[in-house]
C-alpha positions as a printed Julia matrix, in Angstrom:
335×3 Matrix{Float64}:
   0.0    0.0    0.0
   1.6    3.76  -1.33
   0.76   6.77   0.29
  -2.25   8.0   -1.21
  -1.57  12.07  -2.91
  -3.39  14.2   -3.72
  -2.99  16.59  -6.8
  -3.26  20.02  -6.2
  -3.4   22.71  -8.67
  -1.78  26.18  -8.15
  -3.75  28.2   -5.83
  -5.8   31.13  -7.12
  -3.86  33.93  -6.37
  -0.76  32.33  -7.55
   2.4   31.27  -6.52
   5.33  33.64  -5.52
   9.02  33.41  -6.32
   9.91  32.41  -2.72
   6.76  28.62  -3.25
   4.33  30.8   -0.98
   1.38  31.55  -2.3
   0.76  35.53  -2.62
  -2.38  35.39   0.05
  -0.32  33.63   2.21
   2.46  36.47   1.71
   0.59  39.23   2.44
  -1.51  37.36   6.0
   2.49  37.19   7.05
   2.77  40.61   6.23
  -0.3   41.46   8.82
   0.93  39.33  11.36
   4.87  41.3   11.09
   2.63  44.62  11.23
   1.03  43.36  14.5
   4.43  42.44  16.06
   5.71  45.95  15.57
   2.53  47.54  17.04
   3.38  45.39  19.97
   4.14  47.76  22.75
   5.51  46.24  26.4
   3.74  46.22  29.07
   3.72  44.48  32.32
   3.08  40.87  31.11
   4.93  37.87  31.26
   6.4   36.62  27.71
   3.84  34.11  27.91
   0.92  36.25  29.33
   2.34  38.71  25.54
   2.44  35.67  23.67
  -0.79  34.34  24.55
  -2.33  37.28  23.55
  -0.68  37.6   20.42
  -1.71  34.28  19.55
  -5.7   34.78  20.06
  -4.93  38.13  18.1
  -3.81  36.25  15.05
  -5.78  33.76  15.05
  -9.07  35.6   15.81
  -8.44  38.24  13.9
  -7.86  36.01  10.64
 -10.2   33.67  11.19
 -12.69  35.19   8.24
 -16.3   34.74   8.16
 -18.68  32.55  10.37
 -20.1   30.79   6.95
 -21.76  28.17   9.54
 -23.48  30.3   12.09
 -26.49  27.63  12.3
 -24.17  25.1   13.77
 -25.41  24.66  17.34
 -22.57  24.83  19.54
 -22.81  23.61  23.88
 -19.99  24.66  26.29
 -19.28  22.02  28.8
 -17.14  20.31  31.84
 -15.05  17.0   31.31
 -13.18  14.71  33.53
  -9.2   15.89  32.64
  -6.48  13.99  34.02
  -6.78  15.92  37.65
  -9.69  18.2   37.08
 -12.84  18.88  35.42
 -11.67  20.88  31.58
 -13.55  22.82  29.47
 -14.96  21.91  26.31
 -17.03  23.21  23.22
 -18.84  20.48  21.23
 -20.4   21.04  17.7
 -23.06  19.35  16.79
 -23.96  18.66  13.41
 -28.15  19.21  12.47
 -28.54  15.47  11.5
 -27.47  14.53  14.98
 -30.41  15.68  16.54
 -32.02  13.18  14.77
 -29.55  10.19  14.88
 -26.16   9.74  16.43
 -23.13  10.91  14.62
 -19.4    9.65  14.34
 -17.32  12.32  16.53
 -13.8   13.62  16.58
 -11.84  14.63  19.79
  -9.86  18.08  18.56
  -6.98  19.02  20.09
  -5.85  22.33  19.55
  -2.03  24.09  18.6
   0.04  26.03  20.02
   2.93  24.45  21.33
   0.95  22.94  24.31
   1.38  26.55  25.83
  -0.67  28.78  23.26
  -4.88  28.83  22.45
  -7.64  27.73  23.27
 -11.61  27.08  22.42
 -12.03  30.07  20.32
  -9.55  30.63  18.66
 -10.27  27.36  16.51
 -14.14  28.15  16.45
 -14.18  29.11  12.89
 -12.24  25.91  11.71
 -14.31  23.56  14.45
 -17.59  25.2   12.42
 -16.9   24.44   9.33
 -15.68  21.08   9.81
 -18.88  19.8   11.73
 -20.94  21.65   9.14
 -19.45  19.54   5.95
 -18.55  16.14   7.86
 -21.28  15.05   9.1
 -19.12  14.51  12.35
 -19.99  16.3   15.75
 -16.41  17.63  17.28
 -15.61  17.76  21.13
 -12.75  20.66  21.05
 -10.93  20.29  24.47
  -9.06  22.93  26.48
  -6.32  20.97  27.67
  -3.85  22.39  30.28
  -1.53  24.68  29.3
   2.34  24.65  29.7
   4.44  26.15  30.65
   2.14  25.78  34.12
   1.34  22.16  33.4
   4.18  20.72  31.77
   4.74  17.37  30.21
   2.43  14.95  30.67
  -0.74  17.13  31.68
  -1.88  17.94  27.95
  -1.33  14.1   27.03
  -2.68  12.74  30.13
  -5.88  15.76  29.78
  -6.61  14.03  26.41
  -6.39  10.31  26.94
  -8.89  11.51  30.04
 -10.7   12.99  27.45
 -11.29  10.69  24.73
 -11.98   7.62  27.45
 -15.11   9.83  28.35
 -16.5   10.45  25.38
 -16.15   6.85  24.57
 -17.72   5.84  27.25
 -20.49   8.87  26.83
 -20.81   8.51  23.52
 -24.47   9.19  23.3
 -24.41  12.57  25.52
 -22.11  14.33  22.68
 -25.14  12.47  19.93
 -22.51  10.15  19.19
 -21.53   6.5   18.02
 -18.99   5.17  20.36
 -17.96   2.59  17.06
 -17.22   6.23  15.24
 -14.67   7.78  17.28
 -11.9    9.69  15.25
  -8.95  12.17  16.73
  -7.77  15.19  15.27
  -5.24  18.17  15.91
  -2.74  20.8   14.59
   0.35  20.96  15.13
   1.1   20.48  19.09
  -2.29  19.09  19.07
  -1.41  17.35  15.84
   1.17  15.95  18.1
  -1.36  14.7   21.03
  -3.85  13.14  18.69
  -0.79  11.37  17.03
   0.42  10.15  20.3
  -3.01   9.16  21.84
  -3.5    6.89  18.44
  -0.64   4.81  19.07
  -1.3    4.28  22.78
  -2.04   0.35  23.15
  -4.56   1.7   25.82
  -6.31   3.04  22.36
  -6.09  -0.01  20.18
  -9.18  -0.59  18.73
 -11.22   2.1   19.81
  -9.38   4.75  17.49
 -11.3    4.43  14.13
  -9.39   7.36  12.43
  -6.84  10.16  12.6
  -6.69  13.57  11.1
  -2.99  15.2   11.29
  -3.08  18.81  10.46
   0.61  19.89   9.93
   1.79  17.59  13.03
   4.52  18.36  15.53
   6.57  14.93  15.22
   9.78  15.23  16.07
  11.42  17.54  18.81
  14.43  15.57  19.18
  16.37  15.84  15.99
  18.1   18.63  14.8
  16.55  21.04  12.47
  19.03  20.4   10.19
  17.83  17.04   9.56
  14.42  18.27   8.0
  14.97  20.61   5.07
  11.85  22.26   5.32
  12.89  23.46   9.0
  15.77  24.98   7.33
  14.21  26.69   4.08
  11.01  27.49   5.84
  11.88  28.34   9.09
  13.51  31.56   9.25
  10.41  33.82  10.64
   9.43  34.81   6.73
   6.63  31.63   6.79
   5.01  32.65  10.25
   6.17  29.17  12.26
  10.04  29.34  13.01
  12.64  27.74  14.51
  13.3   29.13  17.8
   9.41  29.07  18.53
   9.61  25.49  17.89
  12.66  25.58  20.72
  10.85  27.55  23.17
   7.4   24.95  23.32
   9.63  22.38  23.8
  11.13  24.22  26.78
   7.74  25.21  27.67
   6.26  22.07  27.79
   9.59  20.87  30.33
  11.06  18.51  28.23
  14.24  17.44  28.36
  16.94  15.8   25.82
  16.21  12.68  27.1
  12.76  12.69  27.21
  12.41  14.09  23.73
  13.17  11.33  22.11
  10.42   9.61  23.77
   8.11   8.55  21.55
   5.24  10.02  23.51
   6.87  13.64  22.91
   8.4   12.62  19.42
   5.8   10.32  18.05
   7.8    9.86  14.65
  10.23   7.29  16.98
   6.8    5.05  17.42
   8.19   1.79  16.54
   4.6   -0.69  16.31
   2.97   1.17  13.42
   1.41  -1.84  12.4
  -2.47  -1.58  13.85
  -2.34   2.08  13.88
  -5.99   3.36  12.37
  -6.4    4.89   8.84
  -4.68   8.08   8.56
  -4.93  11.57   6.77
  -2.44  14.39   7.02
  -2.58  17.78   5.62
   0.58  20.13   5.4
   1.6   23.18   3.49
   4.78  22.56   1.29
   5.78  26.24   3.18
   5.87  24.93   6.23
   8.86  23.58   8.86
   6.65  20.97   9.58
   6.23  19.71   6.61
   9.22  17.07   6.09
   8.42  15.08   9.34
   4.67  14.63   8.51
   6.16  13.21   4.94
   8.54  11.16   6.82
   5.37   9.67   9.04
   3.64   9.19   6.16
   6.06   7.26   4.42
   7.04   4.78   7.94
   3.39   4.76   8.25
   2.83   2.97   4.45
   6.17   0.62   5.11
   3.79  -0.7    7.77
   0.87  -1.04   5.44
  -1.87   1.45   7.21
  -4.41   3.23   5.2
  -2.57   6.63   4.78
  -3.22  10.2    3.13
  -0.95  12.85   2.63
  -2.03  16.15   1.39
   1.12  18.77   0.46
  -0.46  22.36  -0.55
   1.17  24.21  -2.79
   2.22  27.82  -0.96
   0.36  26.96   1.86
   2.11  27.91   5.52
   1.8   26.12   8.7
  -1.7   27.03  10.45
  -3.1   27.98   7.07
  -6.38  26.05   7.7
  -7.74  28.95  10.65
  -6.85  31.46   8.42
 -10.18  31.72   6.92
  -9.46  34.97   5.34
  -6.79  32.89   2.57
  -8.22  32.48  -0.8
  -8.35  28.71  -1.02
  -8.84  27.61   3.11
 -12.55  26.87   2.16
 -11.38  24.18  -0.42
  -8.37  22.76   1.57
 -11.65  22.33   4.71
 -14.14  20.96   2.47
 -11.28  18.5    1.39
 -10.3   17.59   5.3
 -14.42  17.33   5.85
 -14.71  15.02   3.23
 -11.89  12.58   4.28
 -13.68  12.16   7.34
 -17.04  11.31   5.84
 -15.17   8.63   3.56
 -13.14   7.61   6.89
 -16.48   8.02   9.75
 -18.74   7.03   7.4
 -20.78  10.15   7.99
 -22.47  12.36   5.57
């Protein structure tokens, strides 16, 4: 079994010298205009980057295109206390249950939260089929490594085992994230605790690997520099946030890419821009991930950066979400 590509033509406003695509370009351009409006205050670098973060994101998120999507805040059992959640429930659930997919959020376990992937959460309920539980897992760098792993394997055993209060099919039970929380859904598929009751992942530009050297991934190194919004050194500091380590990044748990029993791993589908420093080590778990025979999808976007799928302002999001929405119906078996 090959990986399974997908063709992509040249997005709509074109393609720029430098691979990104020119809506991409000028989004990076907004986001280096907001970064020199920052002025300093009194907060912590994480207390400024936490805001900066909701700014972005929030303030590109485009649209609401799905405003009819009924949406329920709610309390969870996490690892040591009850979390918040949002779930999204799709209209045809009210009248029978519906597959559902445990989102776990970016940021480099330190960064975001429930609204600031509202937009995306919408419109992926709206055109799956799926209802989504988005968790807000415990932040680092006050709850280092393990309390955002251990706050979603708390998570997902309750909605298994509550399927039916989220209007769900405990049989239909997918996990999805981006980036850091690309990173936790990767990690909480590959848990033997998990076998079985996994029936998909969706990897939106993953966090893989935070024990190699950047070097080792070209992308890190072309893409990485501050020019395609993710970079290098903010890469370094969530690993620091999140308390890791040499040692422990190299465990598999922080660095799922070192997984060594890919074998019974559920069907998979990962979507990455070909602009972004992630982009090499979801390739490189997409190819292990075929030498061990599991259903996999890669997606590569032409000019698209990491994060690109919030952005709901860039030209082509609404195709690259209708495309993620309909790998899950042909994965959930939802419609």
């Amino acid at each position: 079994m090959g990986i399974m590509k997908t063709e992509h033509t040249e997005p709509s406003g074109g393609l720029l010298p430098d691979g990104m695509d020119a809506a991409s370009s000028d989004l990076i351009d907004k986001v280096n205009a907001i970064l020199l409006s920052l002025v300093p205050g009194s907060e912590s670098p994480i207390e400024l980057s936490r805001g900066l973060a909701s700014d972005i994101f929030m303030g590109f998120a485009g649209p609401d295109f799905y405003p009819y999507i009924e949406t329920e805040d709610v309390k969870i059992p996490g690892a040591e206390d009850y979390l918040s959640a949002r779930v999204y429930y799709h209209p045809k659930s009210a009248v029978r249950l519906s597959p559902l997919v445990l989102f776990l959020h970016g940021g480099g376990w330190s960064l975001a939260g429930l609204d600031e992937y509202d937009g995306l959460i919408k419109a992926l309920a709206a055109q799956s089929g799926a209802n989504f539980i988005s968790l807000d897992y415990r932040l680092a760098p006050e709850n280092p490594f393990p309390a955002a792993l251990n706050d979603s394997q708390a998570a997902l055993n309750y909605i298994l085992e509550n399927a039916a209060d989220f209007r769900g099919l405990a049989n239909k039970v997918a996990v999805m994230g981006d980036s850091a929380g690309g990173n936790l859904a990767t990690v909480l598929a590959q848990s033997p605790e998990n076998s079985g009751t996994i029936q998909a992942q969706f990897l939106l530009y993953p966090m893989l690997d935070v024990f190699s050297p950047h070097a080792t991934y070209p992308s890190r190194v072309l893409y990485g520099d501050g020019d395609y919004f993710l970079t290098r050194d903010a890469l370094d500091v969530s690993v620091e946030n999140y308390g890791l380590t040499k040692e422990l990044c190299k465990d598999p748990r922080v660095s799922p890419l070192f997984h060594t029993a890919m074998a019974d791993l559920p069907p998979t589908y990962i979507i990455v821009g070909n602009c972004d420093p992630l982009r090499d080590e979801a390739r490189t778990y997409a190819e292990r991930l075929t030498k061990a025979d599991v259903d996999v999808t890669l997606d590569c976007i032409p000019g698209a950066i990491h994060a690109f799928l919030s952005f709901g302002i860039l030209d082509d999001v609404k195709t690259h979400r209708t495309r993620l929405a309909r790998e899950i119906q042909r994965r959930l078996g939802s419609e």
